[in-house]
N, C-alpha and C positions, 0 to 999 in steps of 0.2 A: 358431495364428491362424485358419485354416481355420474350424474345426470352429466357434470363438467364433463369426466371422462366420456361419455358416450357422445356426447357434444363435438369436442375435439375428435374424438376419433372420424363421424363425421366428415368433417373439416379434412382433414387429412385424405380419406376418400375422396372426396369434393377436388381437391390440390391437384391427388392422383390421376383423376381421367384428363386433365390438362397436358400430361404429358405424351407427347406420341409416342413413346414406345415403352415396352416394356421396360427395358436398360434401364430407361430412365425414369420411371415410375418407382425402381428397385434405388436408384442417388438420390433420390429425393425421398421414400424414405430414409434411407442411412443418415440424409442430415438433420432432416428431423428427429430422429433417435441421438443423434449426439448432443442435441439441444436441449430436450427435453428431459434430460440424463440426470442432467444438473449437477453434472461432477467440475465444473467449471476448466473442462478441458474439447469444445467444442470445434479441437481443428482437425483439419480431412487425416491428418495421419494417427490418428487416434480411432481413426471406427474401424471396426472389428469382422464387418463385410462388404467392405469396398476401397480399394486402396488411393490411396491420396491421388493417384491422376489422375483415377475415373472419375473423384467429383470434383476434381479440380476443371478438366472436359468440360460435366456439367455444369457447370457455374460459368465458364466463359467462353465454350464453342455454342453449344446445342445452342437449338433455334424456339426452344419453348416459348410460350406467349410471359412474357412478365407484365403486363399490362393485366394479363386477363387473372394471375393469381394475386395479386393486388385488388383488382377486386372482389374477388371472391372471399379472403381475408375480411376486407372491407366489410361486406357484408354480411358477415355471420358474427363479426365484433358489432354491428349494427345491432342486430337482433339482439344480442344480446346485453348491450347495456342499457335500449330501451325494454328490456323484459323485467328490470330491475325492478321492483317494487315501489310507490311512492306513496308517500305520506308527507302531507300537510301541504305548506305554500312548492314551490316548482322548486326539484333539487339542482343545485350548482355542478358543471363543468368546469374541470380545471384543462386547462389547456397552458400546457406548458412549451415555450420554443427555446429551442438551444442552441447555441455554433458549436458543432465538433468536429475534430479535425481526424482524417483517416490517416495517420501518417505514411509515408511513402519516402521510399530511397531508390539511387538508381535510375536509371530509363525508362518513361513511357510514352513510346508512340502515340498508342491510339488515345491518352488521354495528356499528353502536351500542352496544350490548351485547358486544362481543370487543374493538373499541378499549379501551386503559388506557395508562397512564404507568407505567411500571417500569422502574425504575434510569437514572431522567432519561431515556428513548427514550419516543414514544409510537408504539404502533401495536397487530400481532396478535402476541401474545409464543406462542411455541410451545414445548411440550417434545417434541425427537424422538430418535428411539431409532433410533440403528445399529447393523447387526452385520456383523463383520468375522471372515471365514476366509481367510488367506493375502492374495490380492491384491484379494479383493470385500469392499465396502463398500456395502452395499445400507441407503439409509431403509429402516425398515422399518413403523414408525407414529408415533401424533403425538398429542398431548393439546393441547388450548390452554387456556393459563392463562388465567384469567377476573378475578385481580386480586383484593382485601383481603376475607378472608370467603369464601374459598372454598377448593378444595384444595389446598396448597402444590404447588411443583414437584417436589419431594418424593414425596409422594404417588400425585403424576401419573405419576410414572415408576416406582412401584411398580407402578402399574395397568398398565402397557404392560410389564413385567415380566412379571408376571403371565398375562398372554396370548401371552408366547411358545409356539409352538408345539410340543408335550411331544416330538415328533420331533427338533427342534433339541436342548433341555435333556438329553434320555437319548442322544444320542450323544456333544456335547461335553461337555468342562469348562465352567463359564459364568463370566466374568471380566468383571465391571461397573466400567466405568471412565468416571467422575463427575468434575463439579469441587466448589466449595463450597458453590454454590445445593443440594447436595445433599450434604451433608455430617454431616446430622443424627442426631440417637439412632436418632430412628425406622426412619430409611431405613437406617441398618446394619446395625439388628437383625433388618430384615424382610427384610433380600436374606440377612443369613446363616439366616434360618429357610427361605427356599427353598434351601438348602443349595448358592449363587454365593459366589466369589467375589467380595470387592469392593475397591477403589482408589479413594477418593475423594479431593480437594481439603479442607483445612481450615485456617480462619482461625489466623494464630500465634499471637493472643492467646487463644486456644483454654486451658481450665485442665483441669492433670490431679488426679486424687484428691488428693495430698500437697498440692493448693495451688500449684505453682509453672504457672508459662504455659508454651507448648509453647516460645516465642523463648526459652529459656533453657535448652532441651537443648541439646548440643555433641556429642552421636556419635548418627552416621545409622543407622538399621535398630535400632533398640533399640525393645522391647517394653513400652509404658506401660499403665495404667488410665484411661478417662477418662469420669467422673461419668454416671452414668447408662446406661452399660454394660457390663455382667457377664461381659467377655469381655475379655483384654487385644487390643491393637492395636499394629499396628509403624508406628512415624512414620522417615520421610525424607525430605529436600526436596530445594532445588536452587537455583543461583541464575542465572538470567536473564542474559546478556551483555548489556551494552548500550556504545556506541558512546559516545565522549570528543565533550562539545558543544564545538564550535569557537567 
């Protein structure tokens, strides 16, 4: 626990000289303090030494490098998830991708072009990409989906794939675990040409070579074909609990 905190703290300094001025050296801690609080109440008008304009200012005037604390981030989760200890054959990376949606109401100029409606939400739809060793779950990047006519979600998370860094991939296993937004030919066949594995989500009505739907298999971990790729695949499912309505 030690070592985490001295770590982080760190980290924290490292963030700090990023910022040009003092001011703002001072909003950046305050949010991190409200983050790290873990009272699950992390909005600007809840901190306790800087009042909601000032980091609201910070968060969308100030000219600080966000490039440059992205990497530095980057980098110290580097360090340390290969500092992890290893034992026996090469341990597995989970690399998880997701579509979330920032929701949004109201007017916005300068991001008019990023608002869309998808799947009845309207706002900034994002695909991000985590990756998980033992206890860290570190974001790690992010695509925004841009809506009809553009690159599926799909795609976008091939590209954020793709730019993992060759450090991570040649030490772990890589284990891509997807739901159904990403569920496709394409996105199978390109994660198994970077030679990951992959887990995705896929719809039941989903049809295999012979014709029949996937809701009409009856034994879990059995090896199917399914139309449009040249590789067999193992289907399994599960079924949800859900709670007797009164």
């Amino acid at each position: 626990m030690n070592a985490i905190l001295s770590q982080a703290q760190a980290l924290v300094s490292q963030l700090q000289t990023l910022m040009p001025s003092s001011y703002q050296q001072d909003s950046l801690q305050a949010l991190l303090g409200l983050f790290l609080e873990g009272q699950g109440v992390p909005l600007p008008e809840h901190c306790k030494t800087k009042s909601a304009s000032a980091l609201s200012r910070f968060l969308n005037e100030y000219k600080w490098s966000t490039r440059q604390v992205i990497r530095t981030v980057r980098k110290v989760a580097l360090q340390q998830i290969l500092s992890q200890p290893r034992r026996g054959r090469r341990p597995t990376l989970q690399v998880i991708l997701d579509l979330t949606t920032l929701e949004k109401v109201g007017k916005f100029k300068q991001f008019k072009h990023l608002i869309r409606v998808y799947n009845g939400k309207r706002g900034l739809h994002l695909v991000v990409l985590y990756i998980v060793v033992g206890q860290w779950r570190v974001p790690w990047g992010f695509q925004v989906y841009r809506g009809k006519d553009t690159s599926s979600p799909a795609q976008l998370g091939l590209r954020l794939l793709r730019r993992l860094p060759k450090i991570l991939t040649q030490h772990f296993e890589v284990l891509v675990l997807a739901d159904t937004a990403f569920g496709s030919h394409e996105f199978v066949t390109r994660v198994r040409q970077l030679q990951h594995h992959v887990l995705v989500g896929v719809s039941c009505n989903r049809k295999l070579e012979d014709g029949r739907g996937l809701r009409q298999l009856h034994k879990r971990g059995i090896q199917v074909r399914l139309p449009g790729l040249n590789f067999p695949v193992s289907i399994s499912w599960y079924y949800f609990k859900r709670s007797a309505r009164l």
